[in-house]
C-alpha positions as CSV (number, residue, x, y, z in Angstrom):
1,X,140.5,74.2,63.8
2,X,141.0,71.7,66.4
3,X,137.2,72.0,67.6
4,X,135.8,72.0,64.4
5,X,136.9,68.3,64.2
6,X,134.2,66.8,66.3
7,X,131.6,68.8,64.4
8,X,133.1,67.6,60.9
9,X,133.6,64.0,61.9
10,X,129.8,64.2,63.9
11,X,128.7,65.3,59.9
12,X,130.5,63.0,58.1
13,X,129.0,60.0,60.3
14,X,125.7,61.5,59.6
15,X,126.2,62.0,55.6
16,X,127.5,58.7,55.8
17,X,124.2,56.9,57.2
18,X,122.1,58.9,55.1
19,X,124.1,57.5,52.0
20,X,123.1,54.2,52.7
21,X,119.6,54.8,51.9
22,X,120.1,54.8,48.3
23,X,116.9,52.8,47.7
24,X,114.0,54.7,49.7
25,X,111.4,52.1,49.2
26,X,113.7,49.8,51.4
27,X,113.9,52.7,53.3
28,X,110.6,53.6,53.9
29,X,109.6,49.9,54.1
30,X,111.7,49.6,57.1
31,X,110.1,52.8,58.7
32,X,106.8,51.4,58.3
33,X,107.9,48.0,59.3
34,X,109.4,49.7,62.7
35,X,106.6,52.0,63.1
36,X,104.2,49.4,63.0
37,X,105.7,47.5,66.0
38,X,106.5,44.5,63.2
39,X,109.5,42.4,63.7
40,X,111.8,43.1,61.0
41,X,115.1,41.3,62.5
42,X,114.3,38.1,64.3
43,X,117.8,37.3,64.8
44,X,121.5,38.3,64.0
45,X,121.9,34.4,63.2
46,X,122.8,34.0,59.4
47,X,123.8,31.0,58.1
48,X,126.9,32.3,56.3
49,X,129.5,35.3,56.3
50,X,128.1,37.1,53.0
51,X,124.6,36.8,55.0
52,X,126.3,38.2,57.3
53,X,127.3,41.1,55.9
54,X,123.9,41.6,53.8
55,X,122.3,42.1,57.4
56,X,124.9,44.8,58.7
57,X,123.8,46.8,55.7
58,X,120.1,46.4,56.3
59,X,120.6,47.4,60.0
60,X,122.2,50.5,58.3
61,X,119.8,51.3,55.9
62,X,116.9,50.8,59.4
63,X,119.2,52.6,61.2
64,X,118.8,55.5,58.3
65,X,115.2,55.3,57.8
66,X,114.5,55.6,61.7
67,X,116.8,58.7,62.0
68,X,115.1,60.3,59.3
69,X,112.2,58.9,58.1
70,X,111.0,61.3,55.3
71,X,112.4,60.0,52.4
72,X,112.5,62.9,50.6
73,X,115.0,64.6,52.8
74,X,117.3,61.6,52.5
75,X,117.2,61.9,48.5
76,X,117.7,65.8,49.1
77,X,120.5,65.8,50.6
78,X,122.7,63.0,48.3
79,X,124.1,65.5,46.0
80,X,125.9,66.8,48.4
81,X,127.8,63.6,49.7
82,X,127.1,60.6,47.1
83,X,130.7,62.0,45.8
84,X,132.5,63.0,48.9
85,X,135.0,60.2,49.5
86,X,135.1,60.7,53.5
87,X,131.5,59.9,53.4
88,X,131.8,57.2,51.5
89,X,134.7,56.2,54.4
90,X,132.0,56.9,57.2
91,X,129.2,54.9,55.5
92,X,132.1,51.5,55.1
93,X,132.8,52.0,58.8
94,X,129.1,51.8,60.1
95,X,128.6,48.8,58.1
96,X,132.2,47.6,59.3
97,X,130.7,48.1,62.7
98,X,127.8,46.4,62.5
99,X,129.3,43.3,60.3
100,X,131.6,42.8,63.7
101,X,128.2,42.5,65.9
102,X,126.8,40.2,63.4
103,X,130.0,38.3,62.9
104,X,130.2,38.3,67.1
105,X,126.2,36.5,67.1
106,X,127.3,33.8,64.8
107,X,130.6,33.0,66.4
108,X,132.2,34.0,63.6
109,X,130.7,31.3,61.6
110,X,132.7,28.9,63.3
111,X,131.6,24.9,63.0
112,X,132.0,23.7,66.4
């Protein structure tokens, strides 16, 4: 049981990035946006903590739409984990992660 752990965790992670595309035209937007050698995030600079946060769940949702780009896969598969409550952990903790980075950039949003 002990080396299926790495395998289930490894799947959870991945239903949990894929949840985050909830709105494919986002989605796909960003793809395009990415594909197209565009610059879609400037800087992690936001000018408060709830921008903040908004931007670690748009580098989610890019980080979904470059892993798999074909939005119909990522709509195929959200039956299957749009209920599960560990994926729905997974999915908080990549945003968790990369709210710290952002929060990091801005200095915590400290006045100086």
């Amino acid at each position: 049981m002990h080396s299926r752990l790495p395998s289930r965790a490894i799947a959870l992670l991945a239903a949990g990035l894929l949840l985050l595309a909830v709105v494919d035209t986002a989605a796909a937007d960003s793809h395009e946006a990415t594909s197209n050698n565009a610059t879609w995030l400037p800087s992690l600079i936001t000018e408060t903590p709830q921008e903040g946060f908004a931007l670690a769940v748009t580098l989610s949702q890019k980080g979904v739409a470059t892993t798999q780009p074909d939005a119909e896969v990522r709509k195929a598969g959200r039956p299957e984990y749009a209920e599960d409550p560990d994926s729905l952990i997974a999915v908080s903790h990549v945003i968790a992660t990369h709210f710290q980075t952002v929060a990091a950039a801005n200095d915590y949003w400290r006045d100086e």
